[in-house]
Each structure stands twice: as structure tokens, then as C-alpha cells.
C-alpha positions in Angstrom: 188.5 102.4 120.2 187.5 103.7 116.8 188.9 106.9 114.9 186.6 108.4 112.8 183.6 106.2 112.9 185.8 103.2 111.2 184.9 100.6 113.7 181.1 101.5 113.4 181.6 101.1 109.6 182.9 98.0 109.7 180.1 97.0 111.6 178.1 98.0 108.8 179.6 96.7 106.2 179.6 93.1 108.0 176.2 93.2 108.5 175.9 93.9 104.8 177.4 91.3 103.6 175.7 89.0 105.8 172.4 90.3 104.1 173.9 90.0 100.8 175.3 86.9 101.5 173.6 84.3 99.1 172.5 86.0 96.3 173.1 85.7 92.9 175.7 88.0 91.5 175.2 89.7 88.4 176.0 88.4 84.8 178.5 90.3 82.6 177.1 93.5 80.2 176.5 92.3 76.8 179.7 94.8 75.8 182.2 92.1 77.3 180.6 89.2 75.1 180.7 90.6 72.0 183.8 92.1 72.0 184.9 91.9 68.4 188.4 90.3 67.4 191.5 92.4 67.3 192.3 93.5 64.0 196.2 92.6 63.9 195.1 88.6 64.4 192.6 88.8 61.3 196.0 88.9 59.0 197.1 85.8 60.5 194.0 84.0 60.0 193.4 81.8 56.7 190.0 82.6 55.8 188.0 79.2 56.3 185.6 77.5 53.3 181.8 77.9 53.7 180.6 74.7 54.7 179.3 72.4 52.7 176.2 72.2 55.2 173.8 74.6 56.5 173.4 74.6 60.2 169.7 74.6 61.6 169.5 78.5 63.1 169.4 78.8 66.8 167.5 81.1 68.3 169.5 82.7 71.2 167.9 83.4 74.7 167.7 87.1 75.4 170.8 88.4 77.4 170.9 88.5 81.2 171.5 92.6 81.2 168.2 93.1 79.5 166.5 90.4 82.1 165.0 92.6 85.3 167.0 91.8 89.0 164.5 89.8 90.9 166.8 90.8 93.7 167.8 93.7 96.4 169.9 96.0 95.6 173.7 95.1 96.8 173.7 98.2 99.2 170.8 99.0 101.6 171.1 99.8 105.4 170.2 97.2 108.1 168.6 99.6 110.0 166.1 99.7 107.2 165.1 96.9 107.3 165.0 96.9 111.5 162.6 99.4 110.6 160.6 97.2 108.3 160.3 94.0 110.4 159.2 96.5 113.5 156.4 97.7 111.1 155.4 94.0 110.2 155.4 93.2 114.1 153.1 96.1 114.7 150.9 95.3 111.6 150.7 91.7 113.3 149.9 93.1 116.6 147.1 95.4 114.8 145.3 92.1 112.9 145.3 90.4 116.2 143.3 93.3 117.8 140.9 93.2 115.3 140.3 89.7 115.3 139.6 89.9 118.8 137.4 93.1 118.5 135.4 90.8 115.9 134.7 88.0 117.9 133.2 90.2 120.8 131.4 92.0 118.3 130.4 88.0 116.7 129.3 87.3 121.0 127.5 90.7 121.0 125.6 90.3 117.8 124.8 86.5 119.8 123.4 88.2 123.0 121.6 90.2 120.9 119.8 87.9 118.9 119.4 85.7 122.0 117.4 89.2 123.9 115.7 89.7 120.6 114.5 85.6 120.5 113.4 86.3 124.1 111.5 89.4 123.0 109.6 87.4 119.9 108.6 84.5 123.4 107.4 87.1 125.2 105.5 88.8 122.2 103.8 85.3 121.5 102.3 84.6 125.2 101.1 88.4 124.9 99.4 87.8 121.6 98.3 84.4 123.5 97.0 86.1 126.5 95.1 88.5 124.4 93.4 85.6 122.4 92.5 84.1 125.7 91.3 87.4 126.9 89.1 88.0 123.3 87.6 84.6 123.8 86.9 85.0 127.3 84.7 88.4 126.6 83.0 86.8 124.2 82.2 83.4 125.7 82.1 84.2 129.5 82.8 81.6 131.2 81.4 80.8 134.6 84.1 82.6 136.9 87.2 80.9 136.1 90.3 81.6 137.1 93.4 82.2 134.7 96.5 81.4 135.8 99.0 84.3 135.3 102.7 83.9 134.4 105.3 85.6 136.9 107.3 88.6 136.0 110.1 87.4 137.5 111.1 84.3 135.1 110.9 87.8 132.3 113.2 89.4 134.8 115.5 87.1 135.6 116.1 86.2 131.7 117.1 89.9 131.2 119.3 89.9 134.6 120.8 87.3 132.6 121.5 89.3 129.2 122.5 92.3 131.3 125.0 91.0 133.2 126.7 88.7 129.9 126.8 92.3 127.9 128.5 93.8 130.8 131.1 90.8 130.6 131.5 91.5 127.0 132.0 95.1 127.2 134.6 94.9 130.0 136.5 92.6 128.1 136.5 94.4 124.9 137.6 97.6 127.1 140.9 95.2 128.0 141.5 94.5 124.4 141.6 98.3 123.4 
């Protein structure tokens, strides 16, 4: 039983420091490292000889206060970021719809340069039949007969087409 909502903080507070858990805690302010010695220990301190060498000067690395945190902050709600992996799940669910909208679009774009390659066949026995037909008025031949192609292999072709851009359409309808 909890009074007050103390249980369900502690709950919180556990799961914060499980998210916390592992990063690097801050350095100390600059303040605390240059604190300057107290005054009543300078009068008990012989004052020291210059030395007799000069030291090479050392540059000093800039102080960790004035570095920015490449970290969180110490104190932010789990539920926030519940709320952030749920958006990155959806965001993943969204890219896999579109991939698959693309490739029936890449199978679409297919059928229909297959229809249109079937078009540019059908174009060339026209423009054949024609020449045979120009040369035939004006040579005549001595009653020939020309053999005529069947509709049906043109039909069948486009049956073909039809019915795989039906297939294509009812599955991008089950993708959306």
C-alpha cells in the first residue's frame, strides 16, 4: 500500500537510476580547484628561493566545466522515453510500408514496360503488314494468298497483363 504516491515514486526513481546508471559523473567547478590558500598559513611559510632553473611552460588543457556534457541530463522521465522508442517503432513500421509500396510500384513500372514492349511488336507487324500491302498494290501478284496473324495470340498477351496488374493492385491494397 502506498500513502501519498511514495511507492509509485520510488518506482521512479529506481528506474532513474537504472537509466542513469553508467554515466560519467560530472568533474568539480573550476571554484573548488583554485581555491586560494588560507591567509593565517602564509605566516608560517618561509618564503622559498627562485629556482635556479626555468621550467619549460605547460600549457594546461581547458577545464572540464567549460567542456559541453555529451551526456543526458541526470533527471528525465522514463515515460519519455517509452514515448520515444514507440515513435521510432512506428517510424520503422512507416519505412517498411514504403519500401513495399516501392517495389509494387518497381513490378508496376515492369508490367508496364512489358505492355508497352508488346505495343512497339505489335506496331512493327502493322508497319510490316502495310509494307506488304504497298508492295502488293503496286506489284500485283497473281492471286496470292497472305497469311493473316490471329487476334487471339494479341489477346491472350493482354489477358496476361490484365490479370498480373490486378495481382499487383490487390496486393498493394493489403499493404495500405
Amino acid at each position: 500500500m502506498t500513502l501519498f504516491g511514495w511507492g509509485k515514486r520510488k518506482e521512479e526513481v529506481k528506474e532513474i537510476k537504472e537509466a542513469v546508471a553508467g554515466q560519467p559523473l560530472p568533474y568539480p567547478s573550476t571554484e573548488y580547484i583554485s581555491m586560494q590558500k588560507p591567509q593565517a598559513m602564509e605566516r608560517f611559510m618561509a618564503p622559498m628561493p627562485p629556482p635556479s632553473w626555468t621550467a619549460p611552460e605547460q600549457t594546461t588543457p581547458p577545464m572540464p566545466s567549460t567542456l559541453p556534457m555529451k551526456t543526458a541530463p541526470l533527471f528525465v522521465k522514463v515515460e519519455k522515453y517509452k514515448d520515444i522508442l514507440e515513435i521510432v517503432a512506428k517510424l520503422k513500421g512507416t519505412l517498411i510500408n514504403i519500401e513495399s509500396v516501392l517495389k509494387v510500384r518497381q513490378s508496376i513500372d515492369k508490367l508496364r514496360d512489358d505492355a508497352d514492349a508488346l505495343i512497339m511488336r505489335q506496331l512493327a507487324s502493322c508497319n510490316e503488314s502495310i509494307a506488304a500491302l504497298d508492295s502488293a498494290f503496286a506489284r500485283p501478284p497473281a492471286l496470292e494468298q497472305m497469311v493473316i496473324p490471329q487476334p487471339e495470340i494479341i489477346e491472350g498477351e493482354m489477358q496476361q497483363l490484365s490479370n498480373r496488374l490486378e495481382q499487383l493492385s490487390e496486393q498493394l491494397k493489403q499493404i495500405g
